[in-house]
Residue, then its C-alpha position, 0 to 999 in steps of 0.5 A: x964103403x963104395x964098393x958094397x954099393x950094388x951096380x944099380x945104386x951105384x948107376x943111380x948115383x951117378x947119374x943124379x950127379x950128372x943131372x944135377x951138374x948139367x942143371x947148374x954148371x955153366x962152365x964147358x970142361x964140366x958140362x963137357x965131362x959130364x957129358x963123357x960119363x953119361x956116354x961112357x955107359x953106352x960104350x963098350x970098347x975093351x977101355x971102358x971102365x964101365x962093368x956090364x951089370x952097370x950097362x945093362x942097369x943104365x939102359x933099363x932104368x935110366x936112358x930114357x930119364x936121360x934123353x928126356x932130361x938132354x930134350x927138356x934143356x934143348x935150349x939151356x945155356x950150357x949146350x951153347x958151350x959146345x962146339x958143334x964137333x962136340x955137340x955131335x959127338x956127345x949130345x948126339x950120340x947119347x941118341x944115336x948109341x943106346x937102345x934103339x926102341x927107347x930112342x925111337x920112343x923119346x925122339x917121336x914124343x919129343x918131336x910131337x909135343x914141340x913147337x917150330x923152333x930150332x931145337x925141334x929141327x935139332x931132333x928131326x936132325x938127330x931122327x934123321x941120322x938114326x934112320x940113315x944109321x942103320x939104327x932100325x936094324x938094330x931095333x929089330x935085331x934087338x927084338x928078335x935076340x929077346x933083348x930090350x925093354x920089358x916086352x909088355x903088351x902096352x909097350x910093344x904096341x906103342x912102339x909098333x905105332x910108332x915105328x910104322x906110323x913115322x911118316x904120319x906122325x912127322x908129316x902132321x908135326x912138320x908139314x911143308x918142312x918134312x924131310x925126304x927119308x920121312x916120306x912113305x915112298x923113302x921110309x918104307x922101302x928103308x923099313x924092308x930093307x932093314x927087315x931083310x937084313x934082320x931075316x939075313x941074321x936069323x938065317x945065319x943064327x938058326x946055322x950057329x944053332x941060335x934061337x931067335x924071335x920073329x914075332x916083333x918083325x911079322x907084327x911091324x910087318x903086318x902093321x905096316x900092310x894094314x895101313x896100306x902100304x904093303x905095295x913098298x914094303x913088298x915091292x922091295x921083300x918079294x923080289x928078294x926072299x924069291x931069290x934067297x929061298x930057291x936053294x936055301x931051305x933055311x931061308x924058306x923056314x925063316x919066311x914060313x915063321x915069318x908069316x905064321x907069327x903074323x896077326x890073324x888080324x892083319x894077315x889078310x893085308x900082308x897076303x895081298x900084297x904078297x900075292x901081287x908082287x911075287x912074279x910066280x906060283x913057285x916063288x909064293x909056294x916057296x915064300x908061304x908053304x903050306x900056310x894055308x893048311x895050318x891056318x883059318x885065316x889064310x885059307x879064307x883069303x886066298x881060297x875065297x875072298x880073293x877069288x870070290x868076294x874081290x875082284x879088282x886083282x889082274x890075271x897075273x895074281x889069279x894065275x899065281x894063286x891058283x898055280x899057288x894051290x896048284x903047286x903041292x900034293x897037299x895042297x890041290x884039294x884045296x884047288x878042286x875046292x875052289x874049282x867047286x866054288x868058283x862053278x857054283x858061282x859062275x853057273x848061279x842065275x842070281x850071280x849073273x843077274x845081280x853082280x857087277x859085270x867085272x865081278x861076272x868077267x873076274x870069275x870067268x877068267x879064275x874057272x878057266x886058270x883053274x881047269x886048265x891046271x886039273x890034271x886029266x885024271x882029276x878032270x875025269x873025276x870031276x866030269x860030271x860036276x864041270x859039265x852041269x856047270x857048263x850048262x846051267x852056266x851058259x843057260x843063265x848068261x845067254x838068258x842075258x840081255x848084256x851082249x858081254x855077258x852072253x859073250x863071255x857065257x859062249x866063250x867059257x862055254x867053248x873052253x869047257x867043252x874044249x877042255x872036257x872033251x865030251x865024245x869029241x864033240x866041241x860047242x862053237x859060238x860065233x861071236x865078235x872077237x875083242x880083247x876080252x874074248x881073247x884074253x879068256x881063249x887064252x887062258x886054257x893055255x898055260x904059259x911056259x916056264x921061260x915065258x913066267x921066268x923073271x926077267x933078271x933070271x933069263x939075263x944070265x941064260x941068254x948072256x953065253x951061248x957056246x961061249x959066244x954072244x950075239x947081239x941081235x943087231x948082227x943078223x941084217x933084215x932081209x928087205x935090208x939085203x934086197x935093199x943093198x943088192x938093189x942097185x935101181x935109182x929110185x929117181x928113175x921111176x919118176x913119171x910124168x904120168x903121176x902129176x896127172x889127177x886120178x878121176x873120182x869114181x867114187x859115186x859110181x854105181x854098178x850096171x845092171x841089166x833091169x831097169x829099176x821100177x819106177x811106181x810105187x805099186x811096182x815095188x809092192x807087187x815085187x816084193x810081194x810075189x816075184x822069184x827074180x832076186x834082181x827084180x827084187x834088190x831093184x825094187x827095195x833099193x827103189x822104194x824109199x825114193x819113191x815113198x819121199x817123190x809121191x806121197x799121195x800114191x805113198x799114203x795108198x799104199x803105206x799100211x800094206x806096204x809096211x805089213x809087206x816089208x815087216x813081214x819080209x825076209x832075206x830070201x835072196x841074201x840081198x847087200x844091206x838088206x837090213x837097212x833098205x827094209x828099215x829105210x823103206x819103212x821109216x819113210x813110210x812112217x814119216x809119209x803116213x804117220x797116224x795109219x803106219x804108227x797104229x798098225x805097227x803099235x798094234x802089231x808089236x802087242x800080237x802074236x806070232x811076231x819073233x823077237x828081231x820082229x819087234x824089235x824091228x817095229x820099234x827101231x823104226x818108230x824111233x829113226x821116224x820119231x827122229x826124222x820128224x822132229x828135225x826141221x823140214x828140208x826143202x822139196x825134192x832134196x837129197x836124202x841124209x844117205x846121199x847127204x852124207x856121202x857128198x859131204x864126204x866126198x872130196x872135191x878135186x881141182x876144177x871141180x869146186x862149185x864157188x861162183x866167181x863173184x862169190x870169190x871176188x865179194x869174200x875178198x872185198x869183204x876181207x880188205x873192207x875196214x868196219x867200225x860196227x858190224x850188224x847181223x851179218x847171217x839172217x835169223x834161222x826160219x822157224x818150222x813147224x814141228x812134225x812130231x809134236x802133233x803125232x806124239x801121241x800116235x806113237x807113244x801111247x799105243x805100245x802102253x797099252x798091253x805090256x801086262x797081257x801075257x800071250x803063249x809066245x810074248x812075255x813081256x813082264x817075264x822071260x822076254x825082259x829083253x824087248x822090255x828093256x827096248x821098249x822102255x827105252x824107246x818110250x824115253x826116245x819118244x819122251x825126249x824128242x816131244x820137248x816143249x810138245x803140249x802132249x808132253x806132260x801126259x807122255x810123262x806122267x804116263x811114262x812114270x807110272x808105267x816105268x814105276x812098276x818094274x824100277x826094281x827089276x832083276x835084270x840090268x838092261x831093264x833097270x838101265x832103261x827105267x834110269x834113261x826114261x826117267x831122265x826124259x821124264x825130266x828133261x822133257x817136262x816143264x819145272x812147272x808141270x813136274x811139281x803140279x803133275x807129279x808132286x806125289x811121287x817126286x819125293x818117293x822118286x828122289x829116295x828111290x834114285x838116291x838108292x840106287x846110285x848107292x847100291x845097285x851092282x851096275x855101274x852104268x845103272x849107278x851113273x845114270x841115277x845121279x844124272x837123273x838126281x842132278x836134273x831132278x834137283x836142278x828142275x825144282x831149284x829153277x821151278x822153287x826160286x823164279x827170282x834167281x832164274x830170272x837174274x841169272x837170265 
């Protein structure tokens, strides 16, 4: 009657009694033998009485029943029988010897529904072994022979949560009491090394001519990248799938079918990291074929988003990438594409003006590592193409008012002209060499193979050289060997002469010759009509010292002697011209405020003036604005160059000016006991404010014409460069007119003047605007802020709050939230005086 029962109504049989026993039995030799025929199913030694067909009908239909039944009576009386030898072998092993995608299924459900108790560390224990044991190999092994449960939808992305998900989902249960393997660091390098057993497999199956799958492997490998954590799971995949497929093209096979069966949804993630942690084009050529050729989304990624759309990646990824493309015949299309793509948004004007900086840098560098791999048959075909790129390109970045962006247009420019050759004929910048214009020079030149070569793979090279090994250290420096043979006592050169003190000459000046002016009208004449560089250096060094000496003759002369030295140029190649002609100027401006400022207001707005020339005009009337709203020194005083040059200059012995009754009162001072202390200092003497009573002279004039444009001055059109200064000039002279009464006027006048161009296209402008309004706010009172400007503070505020979210310029980004933070503080001091007065 038994033997017509079929394997699984027999299997059904057996196990219901075994249940049934383990729920009533309290004695150790039946629980302990019932223990034994459950696991009996799961052995298949030569001794096992157990048939196939009864294997296979248990693990489908009745070891997950089985393991939740064993988790359900964790805490049953008859597992306190067991010994823990027992315990281990038996209730243990039910997990750790069945299918390991059921097991990994029921341990992570168990483990989640349980509360801190002693069984729940009994299952974080048995999980722990099964990591350790190897069991996610076999998981995926399993997968790949096509075994297993039923691989339906639902089912397989339920294990793939939970398999990819283990750290999460042990962390959010286990908290502070997590293990150590459960930890991403731990459990995703052990999750790739079981992934590059199982492709080890693979290749040792495809050689036994066997079919196997790949697809559960490529989506756990997918998932786990898409969670980010590709940066372990590669780190530990890139370095060895680089070395097994530089001989091996059965293992180069194997990883083209593993990123094929990857999830376009997910193959974004698996390729950026793959990119980042290969080492060299060659070995991401051999990793990926020609992926890109055969699919959408792969394409997409490493043709244009990676270069175009993202710019966070180093240049060692960029340079793997377009090697990447550059490594097969069928592939370079694909590579004069991107070079087409990448000219398109490097000479693009809207691009350089609206994009980030480091977005303008990262294009740049992929150009010039994409010209530097064309062949010079392709780059004769493309000559045209480069060319036009290269001169609208280096138009647009030299129309910028960014130093680093018209540093990187010259710097490309001269590599693309290097690179081309056009009729021998090079283009030649001068420009300030830092690291970020060598870095681009150097990316015309490829590195060499043994410079890109791993270094593990150079070890091997540089071990034996004619059977020989040399260490570096066997080779004595040469200043070592005159050291040796040098036999002189270095004690011997020793002189009496060294302890004597080396005079200061520092303040000392070179003779001349002519003897330097000493009126004021001298030096205007000089400068104005006489051909003898000498006379002229004398004269412009002379006079600032004579402007602050002699005011009233100063004032006589001031208007005509400012239009003589804005007006004068470099004839003469004279040391510091700049600064002396500045200094004179902004003493002449201090002397005579009302005339100076008002001629140079007005000549700002005329015509005929280059660019440095207003520029200059508004330097100086901020350096003045400076001077005069910093106190009043004494008369006859050093000025802040000859200030700053006796500060610096050390004091020798013998040289130190202290009195000695000054000595003598410090030291009854520092032996002296007090029980109280009163003000030991007097109180800073208040002086008047010097720019307080001229703001006005200053600040209003250059609002006067902004919007009248003349054939050689557009200030609101392509002279966006002097708009930019201006506006930050105007929040200069904002700033330093704090607690002046004309304070609240400079400001509604600057709002409304700034208002205009907030939205203007380039970044220096809009990097003004930000500054002026925060001299807007930090100069006016609360109080005035809410009565004078209540109109446009809201639409100010929202405006402010735009910016600091959206706008492509970092600095412009930072400068809208510092605006935001003294706006808010302003009205919160303003809107509750009774707090401001507590905190006081």
């Amino acid at each position: 009657m038994m033997q017509s029962l079929t394997p699984d109504v027999e299997v059904r049989l057996s196990v219901g009694q075994c249940v049934r026993t383990l729920t009533t039995s309290n004695e150790k030799e039946e629980v302990t033998k019932t223990l034994h025929t459950l696991t009996s199913y799961l052995d298949d030694g030569p001794q096992s009485t157990i048939t196939s067909a009864q294997r296979a009908e248990f693990s489908r239909a009745h070891y997950t029943r089985t393991l939740q039944f064993l988790i359900s009576n964790i805490n049953a009386d008859w597992l306190q029988l067991l010994t823990v030898a027992q315990c281990t072998e038996l209730w243990d092993g039910l997990f750790l010897r069945g299918p390991p995608d059921q097991t990994l299924l029921v341990l992570m459900d168990g483990i989640s529904s349980m509360s801190p108790s002693a069984g729940l560390d009994r299952l974080v224990s048995i999980l722990e072994r099964f990591l350790q044991s190897g069991r996610l190999t076999v998981l995926l092994w399993t997968r790949c022979q096509g075994k297993g449960l039923s691989d339906s939808p639902q089912l397989r992305e339920t294990l793939l949560g939970r398999l990819v998900a283990l750290p999460d989902l042990t962390a959010n249960q286990l908290h502070h009491h997590n293990k150590t393997i459960f930890l991403p660091q731990q459990y995703y390098p052990l999750l790739a090394r079981d992934m590059l057993t199982v492709l080890e497999r693979t290749c040792q199956a495809l050689r036994d001519r066997k079919d196997c799958s790949l697809t559960f492997v490529a989506q756990a490998l997918g998932k786990a990248c898409v969670q980010g954590h590709s940066g372990l799971v590669f780190g530990v995949l890139a370095p060895r799938l680089s070395f097994c497929t530089r001989s091996d093209m059965v293992w180069q096979r194997v990883c083209w079918k593993l990123l094929e069966n990857v999830p376009e949804r997910w193959l974004e993630s698996v390729l950026t990291g793959m990119v980042q942690a290969v080492n060299r084009p060659d070995a991401l050529s051999r990793i990926m074929g020609n992926l890109v050729l055969k699919n959408k989304k792969a394409q997409f990624v490493i043709t244009h988003k990676l270069l175009l759309l993202q710019y966070k990646y180093e240049t060692r990824v960029l340079s793997i990438l377009l090697g990447y493309l550059a490594q097969d015949r069928e592939r370079r299309p694909l590579l004069i594409q991107v070079l087409r793509s990448l000219c398109q948004a490097w000479a693009n004007p809207s691009a350089v003006r609206h994009t980030p900086l480091e977005q303008q840098l990262y294009v740049s560098r992929a150009l010039l590592l994409c010209v530097g791999l064309l062949s010079d048959a392709e780059l004769q075909d493309l000559r045209s193409e480069l060319l036009q790129c290269m001169l609208g390109g280096m138009q647009s970045h030299l129309d910028s008012s960014v130093v680093r962006v018209r540093r990187m247009g010259m710097v490309v420019g001269e590599c693309l002209s290097s690179r081309m050759d056009v009729n021998g004929a090079k283009l030649k910048f001068e420009y300030e060499h830092d690291e970020e214009t060598k870095e681009l020079l150097s990316l015309m030149t490829p590195l060499s193979e043994e410079e890109t070569e791993p270094l593990d793979d150079r070890l091997d090279l540089s071990q034996d050289v004619k059977g020989q090994t040399v260490p570096s250290q066997a080779v004595p420096s040469q200043a070592a060997s005159v050291a040796q043979k040098s036999g002189a006592d270095p004690d011997s050169e020793l002189d009496s002469d060294d302890e004597l003190t080396p005079y200061d000459m520092s303040a000392d000046q070179e003779m001349s010759q002519a003897a330097p002016p000493r009126y004021l009208r001298d030096c205007l004449e000089a400068v104005l009509s006489s051909e003898d560089p000498v006379r002229v250096d004398l004269s412009l060094r002379a006079i600032e010292g004579l402007v602050r000496k002699n005011t009233s003759t100063a004032r006589e002369v001031s208007v005509e002697l400012s239009k003589v030295l804005l007006h004068m140029e470099d004839r003469y190649n004279t040391v510091g011209f700049l600064s002396l002609r500045q200094a004179a100027m902004v003493a002449l401006t201090v002397t005579d405020s009302v005339p100076v400022t008002e001629y140079l207001t007005t000549e700002f707005y005329s015509m005929n003036y280059s660019i440095r020339q207003r520029l200059d005009i508004l330097e100086v009337l901020i350096m003045s604005a400076q001077e005069l709203s910093q106190p009043i020194t004494d008369k006859g005083g050093p000025s802040k160059a000859i200030q700053r040059v006796t500060i610096d200059t050390p004091l020798y012995p013998g040289d130190d000016p202290i009195h000695w009754r000054q000595v003598v009162e410090r030291r009854i001072q520092s032996k002296t006991k007090r029980l109280s202390k009163g003000v030991t200092h007097p109180p800073a003497k208040p002086t008047p404010n010097r720019y307080a009573p001229v703001a006005g002279h200053f600040f209003f004039p250059l609002l006067r014409n902004y919007d009248r444009p003349q054939v050689t001055f557009d200030l609101l059109g392509s002279d966006h460069l002097v708009l930019g200064r201006l506006i930050h000039t105007l929040g200069l002279l904002m700033h330093l007119s704090v607690n002046a009464p004309v304070a609240t006027q400079m400001g509604r006048a600057l709002l409304d003047f700034v208002w205009a161009v907030r939205y203007h296209v380039d970044q220096m402008v809009r990097r003004g605007v930000l500054f002026a309004v925060c001299s807007v706010f930090l100069s006016m009172p609360s109080q005035s802020l809410l009565v004078e400007l209540s109109d446009q503070l809201f639409e100010t505020r929202a405006w402010l709050a735009d910016v600091a979210e959206v706008d492509p310029d970092a600095d412009c980004r930072n400068l809208a939230v510092q605006s935001l933070v003294l706006l808010e503080k302003s009205l919160k001091n303003e809107m509750n005086p009774a707090a401001l007065v507590l905190q006081s």
